[in-house]
N, C-alpha and C positions, 0 to 999 in steps of 0.2 A: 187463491191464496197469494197473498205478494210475493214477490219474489226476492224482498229482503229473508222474507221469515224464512224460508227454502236455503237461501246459501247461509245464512249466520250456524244452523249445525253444521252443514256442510265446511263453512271456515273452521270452525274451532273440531273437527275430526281432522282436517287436515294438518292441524298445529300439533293436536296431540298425539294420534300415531306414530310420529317420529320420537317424540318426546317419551312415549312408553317404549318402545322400540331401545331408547337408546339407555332407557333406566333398567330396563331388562339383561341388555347387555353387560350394563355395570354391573349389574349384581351379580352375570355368570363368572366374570374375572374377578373379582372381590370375594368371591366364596364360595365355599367348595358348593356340588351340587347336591340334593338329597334327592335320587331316585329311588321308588319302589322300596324293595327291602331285598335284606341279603337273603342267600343262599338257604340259613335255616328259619326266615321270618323272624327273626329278633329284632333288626332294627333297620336303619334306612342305609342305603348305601352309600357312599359319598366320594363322589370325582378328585382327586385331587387338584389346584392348580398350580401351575409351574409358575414362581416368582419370577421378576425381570432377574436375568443374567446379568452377571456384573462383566466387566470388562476382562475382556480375553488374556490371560497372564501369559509369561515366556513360557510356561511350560504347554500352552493348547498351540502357540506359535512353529513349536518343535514337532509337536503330532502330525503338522503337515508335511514335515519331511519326512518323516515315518512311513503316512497315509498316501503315498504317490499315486494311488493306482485310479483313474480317473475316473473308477465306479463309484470306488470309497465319497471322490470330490464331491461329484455330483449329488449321493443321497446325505453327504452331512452341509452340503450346500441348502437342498430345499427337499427334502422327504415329501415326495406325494403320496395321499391317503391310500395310495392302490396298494404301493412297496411296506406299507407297515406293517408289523409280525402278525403272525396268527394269532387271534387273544387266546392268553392261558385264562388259567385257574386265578390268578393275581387282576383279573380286568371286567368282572362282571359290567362294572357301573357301565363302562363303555360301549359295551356290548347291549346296554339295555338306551344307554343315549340312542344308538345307531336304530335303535328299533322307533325310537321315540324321534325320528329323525334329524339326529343330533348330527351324523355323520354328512347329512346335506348340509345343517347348518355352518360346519369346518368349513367345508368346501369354499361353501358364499363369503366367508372370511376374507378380507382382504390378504393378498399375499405381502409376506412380510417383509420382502425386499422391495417393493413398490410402495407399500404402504405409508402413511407420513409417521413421523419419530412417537408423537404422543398415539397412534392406533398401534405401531410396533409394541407399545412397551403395556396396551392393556390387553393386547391379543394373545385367546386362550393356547396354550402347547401341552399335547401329550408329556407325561411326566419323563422327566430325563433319564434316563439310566444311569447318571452320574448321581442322582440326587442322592442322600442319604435316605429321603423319607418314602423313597420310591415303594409302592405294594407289592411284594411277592419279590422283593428281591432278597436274594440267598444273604444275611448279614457278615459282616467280614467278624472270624471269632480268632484271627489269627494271635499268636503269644508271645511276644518277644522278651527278648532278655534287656531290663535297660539297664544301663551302664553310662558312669562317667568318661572324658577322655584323660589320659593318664595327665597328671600338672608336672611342670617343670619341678625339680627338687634339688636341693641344694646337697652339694657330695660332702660340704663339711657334717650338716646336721644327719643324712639320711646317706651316707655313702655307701647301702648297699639294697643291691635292686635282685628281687627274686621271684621266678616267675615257671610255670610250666610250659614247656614245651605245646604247640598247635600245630598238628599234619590236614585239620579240617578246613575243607574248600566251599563252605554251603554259600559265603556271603557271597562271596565273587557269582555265583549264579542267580543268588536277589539280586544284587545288585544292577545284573547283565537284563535279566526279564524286566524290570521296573523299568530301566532306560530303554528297551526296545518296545515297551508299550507307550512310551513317551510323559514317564512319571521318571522325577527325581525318589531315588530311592529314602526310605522312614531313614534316618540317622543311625536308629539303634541295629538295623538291618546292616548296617556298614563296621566290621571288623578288619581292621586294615593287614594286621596279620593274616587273615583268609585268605584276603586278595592276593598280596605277594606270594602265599605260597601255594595258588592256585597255579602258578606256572613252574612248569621245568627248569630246572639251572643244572650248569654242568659245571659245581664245583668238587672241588679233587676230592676224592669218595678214599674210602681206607683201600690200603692191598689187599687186605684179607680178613677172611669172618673173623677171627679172635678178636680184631678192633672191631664193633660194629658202627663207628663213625668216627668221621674226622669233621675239628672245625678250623674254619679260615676267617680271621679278625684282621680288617684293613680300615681304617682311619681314615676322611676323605673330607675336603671341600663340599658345605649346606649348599646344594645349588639355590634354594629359596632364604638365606640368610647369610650373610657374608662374614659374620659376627660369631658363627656358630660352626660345625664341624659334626660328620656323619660318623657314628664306631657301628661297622658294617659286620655283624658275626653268619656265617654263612656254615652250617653242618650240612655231612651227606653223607648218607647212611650206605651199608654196603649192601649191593645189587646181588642179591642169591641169584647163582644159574641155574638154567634148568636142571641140574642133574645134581644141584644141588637142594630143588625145591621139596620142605615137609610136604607128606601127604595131608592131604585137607578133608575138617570134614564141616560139612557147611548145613546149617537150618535157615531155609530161607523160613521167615515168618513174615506172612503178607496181607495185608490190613485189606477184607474185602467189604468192607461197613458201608452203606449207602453213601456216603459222602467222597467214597472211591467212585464213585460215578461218573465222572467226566473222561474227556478225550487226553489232558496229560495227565491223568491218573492210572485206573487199571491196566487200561492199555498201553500206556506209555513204558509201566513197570512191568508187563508180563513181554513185550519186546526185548529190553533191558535184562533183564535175568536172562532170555532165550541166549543173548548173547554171552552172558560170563559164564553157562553151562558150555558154550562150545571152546570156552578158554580155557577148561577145568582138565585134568590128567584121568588118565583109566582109572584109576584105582583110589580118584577123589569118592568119596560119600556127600550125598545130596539128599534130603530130604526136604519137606514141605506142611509147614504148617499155617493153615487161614483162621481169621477172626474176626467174628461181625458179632450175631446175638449172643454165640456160645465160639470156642473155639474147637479148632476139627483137625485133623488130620487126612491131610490130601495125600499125602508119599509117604513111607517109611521110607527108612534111608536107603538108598539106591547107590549104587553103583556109578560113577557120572559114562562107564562105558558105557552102561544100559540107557541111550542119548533118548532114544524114541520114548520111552516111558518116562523121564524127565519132562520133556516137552509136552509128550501127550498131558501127562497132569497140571502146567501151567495153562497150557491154552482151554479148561475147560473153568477157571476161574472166573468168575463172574460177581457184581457186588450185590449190598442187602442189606439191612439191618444197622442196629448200633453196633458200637465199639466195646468188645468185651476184650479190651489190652491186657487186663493182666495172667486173665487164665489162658492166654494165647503164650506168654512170656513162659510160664511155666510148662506149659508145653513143650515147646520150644527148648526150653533147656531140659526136658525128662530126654527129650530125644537125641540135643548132642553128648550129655550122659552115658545112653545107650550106649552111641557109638563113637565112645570116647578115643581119642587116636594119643597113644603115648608120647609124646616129643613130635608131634604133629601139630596142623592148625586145626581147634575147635573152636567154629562161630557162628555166632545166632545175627546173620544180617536182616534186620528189621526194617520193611518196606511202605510207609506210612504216610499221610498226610499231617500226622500227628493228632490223630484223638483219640483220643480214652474216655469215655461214657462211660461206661457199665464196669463194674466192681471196681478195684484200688486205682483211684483215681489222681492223687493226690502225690506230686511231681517225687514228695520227699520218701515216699512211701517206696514209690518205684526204684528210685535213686536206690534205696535199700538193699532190695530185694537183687539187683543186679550189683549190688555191693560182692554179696554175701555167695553170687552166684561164680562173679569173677577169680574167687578165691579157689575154685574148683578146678581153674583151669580154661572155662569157655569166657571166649571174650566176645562183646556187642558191638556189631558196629551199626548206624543209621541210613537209611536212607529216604528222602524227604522228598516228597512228588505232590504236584499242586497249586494251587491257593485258594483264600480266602478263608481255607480252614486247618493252616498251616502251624502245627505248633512247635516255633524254633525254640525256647525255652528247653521243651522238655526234649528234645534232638538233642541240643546240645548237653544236657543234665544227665540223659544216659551216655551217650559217647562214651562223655570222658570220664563216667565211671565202667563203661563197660570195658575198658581198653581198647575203644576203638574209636572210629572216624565217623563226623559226621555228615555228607555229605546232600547238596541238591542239585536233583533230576529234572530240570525241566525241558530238554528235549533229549531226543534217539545220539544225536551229538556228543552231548556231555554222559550218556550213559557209556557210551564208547569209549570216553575219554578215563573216566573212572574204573568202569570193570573192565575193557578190555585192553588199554594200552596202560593204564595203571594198577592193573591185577595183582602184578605181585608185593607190590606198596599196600595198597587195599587189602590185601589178604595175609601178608605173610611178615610178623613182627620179627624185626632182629631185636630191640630192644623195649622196654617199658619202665614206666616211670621216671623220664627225663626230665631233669628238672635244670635249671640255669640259671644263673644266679654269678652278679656281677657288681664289682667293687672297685670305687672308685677315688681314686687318690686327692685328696684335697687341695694339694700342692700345687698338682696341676692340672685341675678339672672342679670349677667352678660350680656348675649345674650340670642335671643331665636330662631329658625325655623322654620313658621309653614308647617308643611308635607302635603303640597297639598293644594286644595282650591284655588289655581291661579287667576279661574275662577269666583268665587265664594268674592272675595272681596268686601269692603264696605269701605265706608269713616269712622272715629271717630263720627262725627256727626251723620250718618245716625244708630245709633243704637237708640237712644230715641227720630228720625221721624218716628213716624206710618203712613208715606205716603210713605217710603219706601219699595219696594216689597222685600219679603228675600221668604225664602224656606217652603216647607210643609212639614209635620210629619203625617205619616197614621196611621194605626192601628196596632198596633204591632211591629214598625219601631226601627232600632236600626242603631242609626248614631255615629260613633266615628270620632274623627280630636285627632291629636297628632303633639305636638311639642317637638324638640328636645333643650332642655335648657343648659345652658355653667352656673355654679355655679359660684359665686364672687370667683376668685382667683382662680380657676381652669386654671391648664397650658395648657389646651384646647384654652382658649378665645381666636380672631383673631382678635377683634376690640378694641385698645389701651382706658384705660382711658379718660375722658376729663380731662387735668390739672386743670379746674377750676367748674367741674361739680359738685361739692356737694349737696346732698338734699339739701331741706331747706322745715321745718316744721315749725308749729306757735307755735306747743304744747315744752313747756318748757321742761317736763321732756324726750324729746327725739322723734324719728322717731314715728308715729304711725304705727301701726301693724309690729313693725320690723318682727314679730316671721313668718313673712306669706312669701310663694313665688309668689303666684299670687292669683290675685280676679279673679274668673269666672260668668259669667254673662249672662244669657239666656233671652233674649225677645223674647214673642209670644201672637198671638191672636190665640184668639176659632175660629173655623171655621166660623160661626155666627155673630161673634163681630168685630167692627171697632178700639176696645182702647187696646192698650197692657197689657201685664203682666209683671213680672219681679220673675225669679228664681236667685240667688244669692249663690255662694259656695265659700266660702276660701279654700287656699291650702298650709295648713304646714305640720310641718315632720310627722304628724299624719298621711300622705296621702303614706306618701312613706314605700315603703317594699325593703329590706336590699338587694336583691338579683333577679335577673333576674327572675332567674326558680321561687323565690317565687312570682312571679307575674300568675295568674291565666292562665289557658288554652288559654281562650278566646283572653286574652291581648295580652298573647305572640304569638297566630298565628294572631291578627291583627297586631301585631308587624313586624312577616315575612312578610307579603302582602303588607304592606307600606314599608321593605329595598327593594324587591322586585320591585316592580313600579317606585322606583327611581330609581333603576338599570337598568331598560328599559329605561328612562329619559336621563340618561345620569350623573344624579347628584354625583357631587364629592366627595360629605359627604361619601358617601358607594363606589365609585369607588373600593377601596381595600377590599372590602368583598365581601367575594367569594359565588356563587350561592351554592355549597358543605352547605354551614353555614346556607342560609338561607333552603334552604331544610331539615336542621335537625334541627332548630328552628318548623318548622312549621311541621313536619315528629310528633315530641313529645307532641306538640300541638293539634294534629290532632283529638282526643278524640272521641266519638260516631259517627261521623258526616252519620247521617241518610241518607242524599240524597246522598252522593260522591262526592260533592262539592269542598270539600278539598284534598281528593285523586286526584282530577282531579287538583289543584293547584299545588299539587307536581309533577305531570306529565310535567305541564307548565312551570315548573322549571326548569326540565332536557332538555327540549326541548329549553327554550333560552338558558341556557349553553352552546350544543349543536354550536347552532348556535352564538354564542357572542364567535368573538376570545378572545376577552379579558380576560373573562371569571370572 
C-alpha cells in the first residue's frame, strides 16, 4: 500500500484530535455539565460554572489586611485539590466528575497563575462561596428595618423636632462584625444613634433617685462643616447602688430551633447567660424557657442562689427543630406572672437569632401581644446572636415595645460588656417612656439635622400623650442625640427664606425669648407610674463654647462616632470628611478608656477606610 494512503488518515487524526480536544473543552466552560442523575433519579445533575471574576474592588483589597495569617494567603492564593472541603450533601455532581475522572482532569488544568490571560479567563473553578448561586449554600433571610436619613429642616416651617429616646447598642456590633470580616457594613444596618451610645460617657448623672436624670446641652463648632454648629444634648440616668438594687425576676427565653445551630449561636448564648447568672443577687428569681417545634419549660423559677441548678439546666440545651416564637413568648410571660415581684424587676429577656416559623408570625401581631403584655408590668428585652438568619426588624419591633433594650451578641466580649459590666442598665429601669422633643427658635436657628433617631420618631402630638410608648432609661444609662444647626444668616443654609414667613408674637415689646436657640424638653415616667413628668432646658449662648477642642473629651469622641456612622450611611453632610479626620478627632478624645472600647473604634476606622474607595 503506498505510503501516501497510510499517512493522509494519519495527518488529518493528527489535526483533529486537538481540534475535538479543544471543542470539548469549550463546551465544559460554557455550560454547566449534565452527569448521571440526581439523588432521587428525576433528572440530570448539573455542575455549575464559576463566571470570570470581575476586578478585585477596595473592599477584597481590605480582606488582606484582615487575612494576615500566612495559611489563610497561601490557600486563597492557589487552593490545591488535596485542601478542598469534604463534599457535602450540596456537591454530588462533583463527586460523580471525580469518579468519571474529572478530578484528574482539574489537575491536568493549566495552573492559573502561569497560564496565559485568554486560558485564565476560560479555566473551569469550583463554585465560590461567595457566589449567590452557589448549591447548598445556607440563603441569607436576614430583615432589616429600612429607613431614610433624617433631611435638613427648616426651624421657621417645622420648628419642632420630637423623637423617643434609644438605650439600644445592636448596630455598633453589625457594624463591628461586617468590618472585621472585611465587608462594609448594609446602610440600613448603620443607626448612628446606636453607635454613639454604644459607649460609656461620664456625664453629670442626678444626686439622687427622685431626679432619675439629668441633661447637659452645649453648642459647639461642626468639625465637618464650618457653616454649621453642633447642639450636643447629653442625659445620664441615675446609677442604683447595690443596696439600693430591686430584686429581679428574670425569664430567660431561648430560641433552640435548628438554625441556633452554629458556633456564635447556642453556644455563644448559653456562655453569655452563664455569665449574667453569676452577676445576679440571692434572692434574684431565674427561670428557663426553650423553643423550637413546641415550647417547653427547662427551670421553674429558681432561686439565682440555687447557682448549680441554674447552670446545670442551661448547659444541657441543645438545638432542633422550627421556631414556635410565639407559644415560647406566652410562656414566658405565664412564668414572670407566676413570679411576679412587686416594685421589683420583671423580664422576659429573649435570646434569638430572630425567627419565627411556626404560629403568630406576623411582626405586627407580636408587636401586640407584648403590647398588652407590657401593661402587666413585665418588660422584654432582645437579644440577637448570629447571622444570615438575623431578624433586626423584629428585635427592634419588640424592644421598644417591650420596654426594653435591643441588643447584639456576637462574641463572649460584648456578652460581657452587656450583661456583666452593664447589668444594672440592662436590667434595672429607673425610668420609661422618654420621650424628647425640641424647639427651635427661628430668630436664630435657620435649619436643623437631627443625627440619627430615624427609627425612633414621633409625631408633635404624641409628646404630652402618655399613651404613647417611647424609650426606657436604666441605671446608669447615658443617652446622647445631637443635631447639626445652620445659624440665621449663615452661608451654610440650603433652604431659601419664606418671603412672607415673619414671626408673629402677641407680646408688644418684641419676640419672646429672642436670646434662646432652642427649648429642650424631656417627658418621662417612673417605672411604677402611669402620669408623666416634664424636664425643661433652654439653650443660649451660655451653652455654647467658642471652639471644638474646648468641648469636653466625652463630646468630642461622641462627636467622632456620629461623623463616623454617617459615613457608613452614606450621608452627604460628611461625604468630604475624610476618615484620616475622624480618627484623629476620636484618637485625642480617646482619654482613660478602661475597657478598649474606643481603641477598638479607632481600629474600626482604619478598617472602613480601608475598605471605602471613597475614602
Amino acid at each position: 500500500m503506498s505510503r501516501k494512503l497510510i499517512a493522509s488518515p494519519a495527518l488529518a487524526a493528527l489535526i483533529a484530535l486537538p481540534v475535538a480536544g479543544y471543542s470539548a473543552f469549550y463546551l465544559m466552560e460554557t455550560s454547566p455539565l449534565t452527569l448521571g442523575r440526581d439523588a432521587g433519579g428525576q433528572g440530570p445533575v448539573t455542575v455549575p460554572v464559576e463566571a470570570p471574576r470581575p476586578k478585585a474592588a477596595p473592599q477584597a483589597e481590605a480582606r488582606k489586611e484582615i487575612a494576615s495569617s500566612p495559611s489563610v494567603q497561601e490557600s486563597e492564593a492557589a487552593p490545591p485539590v488535596a485542601a478542598q472541603p469534604a463534599p457535602t450533601s450540596a456537591e454530588p455532581a462533583m463527586d460523580q466528575m471525580s469518579n468519571l475522572g474529572g478530578a484528574a482532569t482539574r489537575q491536568a488544568l493549566p495552573n492559573r497563575a502561569t497560564a496565559p490571560l485568554a486560558a485564565q479567563e476560560r479555566m473551569i473553578a469550583p463554585p465560590s462561596p461567595d457566589a449567590d448561586a452557589f448549591i447548598g449554600q445556607t440563603p441569607n433571610t436576614e430583615r432589616l428595618t429600612e429607613f431614610d436619613t433624617n433631611p435638613v429642616r427648616s426651624a421657621l416651617e417645622s420648628p419642632v423636632s420630637t423623637f423617643s429616646i434609644d438605650v439600644d447598642t445592636a448596630s455598633y456590633a453589625f457594624v463591628r462584625r461586617s468590618l472585621k470580616e472585611g465587608l462594609l457594613p448594609q446602610p440600613d444596618t448603620v443607626r448612628v444613634e446606636e453607635m454613639v451610645n454604644y459607649f460609656p460617657y461620664d456625664w453629670a448623672g442626678p444626686a439622687d433617685r427622685a431626679e432619675p436624670f439629668r441633661s447637659t446641652v452645649t453648642v459647639m463648632p461642626t468639625p465637618w462643616n464650618s457653616g454649621t454648629k453642633l447642639m450636643h444634648i447629653a442625659i445620664k440616668g441615675y446609677d442604683v447602688q447595690p443596696a439600693e438594687k430591686p430584686k429581679a425576676n428574670l425569664v430567660f427565653l431561648i430560641d433552640v430551633s435548628g438554625s441556633m445551630d452554629a458556633p456564635d449561636k447556642l453556644p455563644l448564648l448559653k456562655s453569655s447567660f452563664r455569665m449574667l447568672v453569676d452577676k445576679l443577687g440571692a434572692d434574684d428569681t431565674v427561670s428557663i424557657v426553650t423553643y423550637a417545634g413546641d415550647a417547653g419549660t427547662v427551670l421553674e423559677p429558681t432561686k439565682a442562689s440555687d447557682k448549680a441548678k441554674i447552670l446545670s439546666a442551661i448547659d444541657t440545651l441543645s438545638s432542633g427543630g422550627s421556631t414556635a416564637g410565639e407559644a415560647g413568648l406566652r410562656e414566658a410571660y405565664r412564668l414572670a406572672q407566676q413570679s411576679f415581684v412587686k416594685g421589683g424587676v420583671n423580664r422576659v429577656m429573649l435570646a434569638t437569632d430572630g425567627d419565627f416559623n411556626v404560629g403568630q408570625t406576623d411582626d405586627d401581631d407580636l408587636k401586640r401581644l407584648i403590647e398588652e403584655k407590657r401593661a402587666s408590668g413585665v418588660f422584654l428585652s432582645v437579644l440577637g446572636f448570629g447571622r444570615g438568619n438575623l431578624n433586626d426588624r423584629m428585635m427592634q419591633e419588640i424592644a421598644q415595645n417591650g420596654n426594653g433594650q435591643a441588643v447584639y451578641i456576637d462574641t463572649l466580649a460584648e456578652a460581657e460588656k452587656a450583661l456583666v459590666e452593664e447589668a444594672s442598665s440592662t436590667l434595672f429601669p429607673i425610668a420609661k417612656d422618654v420621650k424628647l422633643q425640641v424647639e427651635f427658635n427661628p430668630q436664630a436657628i435657620a435649619e436643623y439635622r437631627l443625627i440619627g433617631y430615624e427609627t425612633r420618631a414621633l409625631n408633635r402630638e404624641d409628646f404630652n400623650n402618655d399613651k404613647v410608648d417611647a424609650g426606657e432609661i436604666g441605671s446608669g444609662h447615658s443617652v446622647t442625640a445631637i443635631y447639626e444647626i445652620t445659624p440665621k444668616g449663615s452661608p451654610a443654609q440650603q433652604i431659601d427664606d419664606l418671603r412672607y414667613g415673619q414671626a408673629r408674637t402677641d407680646n408688644a415689646a418684641g419676640i419672646a425669648n429672642a436670646d434662646e436657640y432652642a427649648f429642650v424638653k424631656i417627658r418621662y415616667k417612673l417605672p411604677d407610674e402611669d402620669a408623666s413628668k416634664l424636664i425643661t432646658t433652654p439653650v443660649t449662648a451660655a451653652n455654647e463654647v467658642a471652639s471644638f477642642d474646648a468641648a469636653s473629651a466625652d463630646q468630642r469622641f461622641s462627636v467622632a462616632v456620629a461623623a463616623f456612622g454617617q459615613k457608613l450611611r452614606g450621608t452627604s453632610q460628611v461625604a468630604s470628611y475624610g476618615y484620616d479626620r475622624i480618627s484623629e478627632i476620636a484618637a485625642a478624645a480617646r482619654g482613660a478608656d478602661t475597657f478598649g472600647y474606643r481603641g477598638e473604634f479607632l481600629s474600626l476606622v482604619r478598617l472602613a477606610s480601608a475598605l471605602d474607595g471613597r475614602r
